[in-house]
C-alpha positions in Angstrom: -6.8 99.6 48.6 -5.8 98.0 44.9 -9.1 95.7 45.6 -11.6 98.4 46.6 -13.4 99.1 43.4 -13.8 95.8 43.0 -15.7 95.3 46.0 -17.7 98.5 45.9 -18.5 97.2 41.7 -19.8 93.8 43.2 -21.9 95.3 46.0 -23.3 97.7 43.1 -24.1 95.4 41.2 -26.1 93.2 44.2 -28.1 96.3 44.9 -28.8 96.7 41.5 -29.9 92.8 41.1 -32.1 92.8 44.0 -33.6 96.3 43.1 -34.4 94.5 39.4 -35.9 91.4 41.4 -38.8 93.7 43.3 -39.0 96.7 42.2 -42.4 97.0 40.5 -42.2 101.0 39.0 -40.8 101.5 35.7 -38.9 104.3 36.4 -36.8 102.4 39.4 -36.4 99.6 37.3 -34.7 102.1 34.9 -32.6 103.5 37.6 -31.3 99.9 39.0 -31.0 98.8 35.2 -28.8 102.0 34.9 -26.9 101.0 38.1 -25.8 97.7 36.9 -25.0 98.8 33.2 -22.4 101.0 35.9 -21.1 98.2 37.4 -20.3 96.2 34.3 -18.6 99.6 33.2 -16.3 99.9 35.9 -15.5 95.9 35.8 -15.1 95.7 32.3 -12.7 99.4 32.5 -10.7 98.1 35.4 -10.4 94.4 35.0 -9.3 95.1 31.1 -11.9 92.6 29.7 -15.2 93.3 27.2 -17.9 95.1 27.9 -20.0 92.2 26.7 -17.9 89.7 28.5 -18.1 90.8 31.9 -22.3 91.6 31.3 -22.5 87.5 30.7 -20.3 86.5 33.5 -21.0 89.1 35.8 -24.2 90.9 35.4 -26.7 88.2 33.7 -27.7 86.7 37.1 -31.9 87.1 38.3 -33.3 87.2 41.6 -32.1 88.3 45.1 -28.1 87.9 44.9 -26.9 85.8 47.3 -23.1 84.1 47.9 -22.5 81.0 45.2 -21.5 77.5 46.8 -18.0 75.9 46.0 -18.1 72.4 47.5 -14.6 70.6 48.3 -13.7 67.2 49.2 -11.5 65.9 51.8 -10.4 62.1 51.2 -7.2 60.8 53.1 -5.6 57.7 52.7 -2.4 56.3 54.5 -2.1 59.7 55.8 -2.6 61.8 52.7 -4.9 63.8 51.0 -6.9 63.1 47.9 -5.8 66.3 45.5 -6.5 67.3 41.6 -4.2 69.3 39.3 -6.4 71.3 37.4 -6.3 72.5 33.6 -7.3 75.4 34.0 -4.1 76.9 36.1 -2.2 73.9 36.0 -2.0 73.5 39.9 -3.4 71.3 42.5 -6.6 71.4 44.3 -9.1 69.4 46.3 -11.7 68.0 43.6 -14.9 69.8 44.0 -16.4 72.7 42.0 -19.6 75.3 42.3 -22.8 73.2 43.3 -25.2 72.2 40.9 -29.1 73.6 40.8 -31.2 69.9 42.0 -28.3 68.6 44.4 -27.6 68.7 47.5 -23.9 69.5 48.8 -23.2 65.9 49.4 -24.8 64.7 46.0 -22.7 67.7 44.7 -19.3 66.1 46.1 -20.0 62.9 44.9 -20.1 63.7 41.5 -17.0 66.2 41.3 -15.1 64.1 43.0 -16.0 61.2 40.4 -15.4 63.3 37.5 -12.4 65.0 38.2 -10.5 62.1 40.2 -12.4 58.5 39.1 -12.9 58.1 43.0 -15.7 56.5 44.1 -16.5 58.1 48.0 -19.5 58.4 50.4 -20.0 61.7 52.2 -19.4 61.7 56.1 -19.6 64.8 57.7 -19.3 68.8 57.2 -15.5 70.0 58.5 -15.4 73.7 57.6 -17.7 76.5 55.8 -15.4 78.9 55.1 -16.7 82.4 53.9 -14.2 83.1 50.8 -13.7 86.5 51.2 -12.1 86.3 54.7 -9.2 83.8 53.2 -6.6 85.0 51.3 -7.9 84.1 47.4 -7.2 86.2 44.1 -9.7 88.8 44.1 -13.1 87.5 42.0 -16.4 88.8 41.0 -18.5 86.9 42.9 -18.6 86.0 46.2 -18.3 82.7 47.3 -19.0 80.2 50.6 -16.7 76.9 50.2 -18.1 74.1 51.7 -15.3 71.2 53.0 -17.0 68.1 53.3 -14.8 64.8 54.6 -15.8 62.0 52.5 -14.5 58.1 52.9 -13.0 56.3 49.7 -15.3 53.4 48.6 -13.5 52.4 45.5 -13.0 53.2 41.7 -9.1 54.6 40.6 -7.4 57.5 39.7 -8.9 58.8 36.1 -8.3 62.5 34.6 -11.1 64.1 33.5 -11.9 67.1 31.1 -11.0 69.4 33.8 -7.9 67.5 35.2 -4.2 65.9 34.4 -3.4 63.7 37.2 -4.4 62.9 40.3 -2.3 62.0 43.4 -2.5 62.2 47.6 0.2 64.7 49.2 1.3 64.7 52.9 0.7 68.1 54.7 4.6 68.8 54.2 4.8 67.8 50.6 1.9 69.5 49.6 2.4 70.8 45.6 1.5 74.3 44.2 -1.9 75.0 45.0 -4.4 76.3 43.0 -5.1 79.7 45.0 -8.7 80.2 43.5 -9.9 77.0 44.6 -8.0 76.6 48.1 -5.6 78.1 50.1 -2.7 75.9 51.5 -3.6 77.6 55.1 -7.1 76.1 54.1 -5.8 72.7 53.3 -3.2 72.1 55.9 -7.0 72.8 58.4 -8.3 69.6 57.2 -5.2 67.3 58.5 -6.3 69.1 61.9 -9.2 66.6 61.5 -7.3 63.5 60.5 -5.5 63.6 63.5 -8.2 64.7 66.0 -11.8 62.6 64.3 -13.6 64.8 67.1 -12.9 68.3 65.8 -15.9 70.7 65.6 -16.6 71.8 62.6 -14.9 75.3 61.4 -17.3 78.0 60.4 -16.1 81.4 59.1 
């Protein structure tokens, strides 16, 4: 129950962005307009943040609202997996981040894991789309699919970026404090599944 107006503020505020996307007549373009200035309202009264904060972050999107892509990448070696500590929480995660407008999820992986590890890595298969809200992350505003994709380690060496202190490969019982909001450990601890069985189907939420 603590989470319900959260979810009920985010699906106001999708009806409200797709109503702005086709609606042609003035007056229900005021109405929808109305409607999201409400959501913002109730996000910005319960979440404790500005009014004008949570309109840029939350309500400044166009079009038909659909989920945003997280990508993740999975890179073992010697038994272990590839993971990040990240800045922002100071906690570990697998590299990745949201997908970038003019990639594709592979390019997307490629890069992230680049940036925020100095891995060099080729993309080799899809393990898992997981749909965020059915795994137990920190309530958000948006809603999310994650996208695991295993990738093989080509070269290059461990580099902090902007976004990350160190860098390091974990067995799946030494795994360090995870970084909720990116990955679960439940999530994590699915991807050995694959390093010991190559034939796995792919997980899908």
């Amino acid at each position: 129950m603590s989470h319900l107006w959260l979810e009920w503020t985010k699906r106001i505020q999708a009806i409200a962005q797709s109503g702005l996307a086709f609606s042609k007549d003035m007056y229900d373009i005021e109405r929808y307009e109305e409607l999201r200035d409400i959501s913002v309202e109730i996000m910005a009264a319960y979440a404790d943040l500005e009014i004008e904060k949570v309109r840029e972050l939350f309500a400044n999107d166009e079009g038909y609202q659909t989920p945003k892509s997280d990508v993740r990448g999975v890179v073992f070696k010697d038994g272990r997996i590839l993971m990040v500590k990240e800045n922002a929480d100071d906690r570990w995660a697998l590299p990745g981040g949201f997908c970038d407008i003019g990639l594709s999820p592979s390019e997307n992986i490629v890069k992230e894991i680049k940036e925020e590890s100095g891995y060099d890595v080729v993309p080799v298969r899809l393990l898992a789309l997981f749909d965020k809200n059915k795994h137990p992350h920190p309530p958000e505003a948006y809603h999310y699919y994650k996208i695991f994709i295993l990738c093989e380690l080509i070269g290059g060496e461990a580099c902090a970026s902007g976004e990350t202190s160190s860098i390091g490969f974990f067995g799946e019982d030494q795994l360090p404090r995870v970084s909720a909001n990116r990955n679960t450990e439940c999530q994590i601890k699915k991807m050995f599944e694959f390093l010991r069985d190559p034939l796995k189907g792919t997980i899908l939420d």
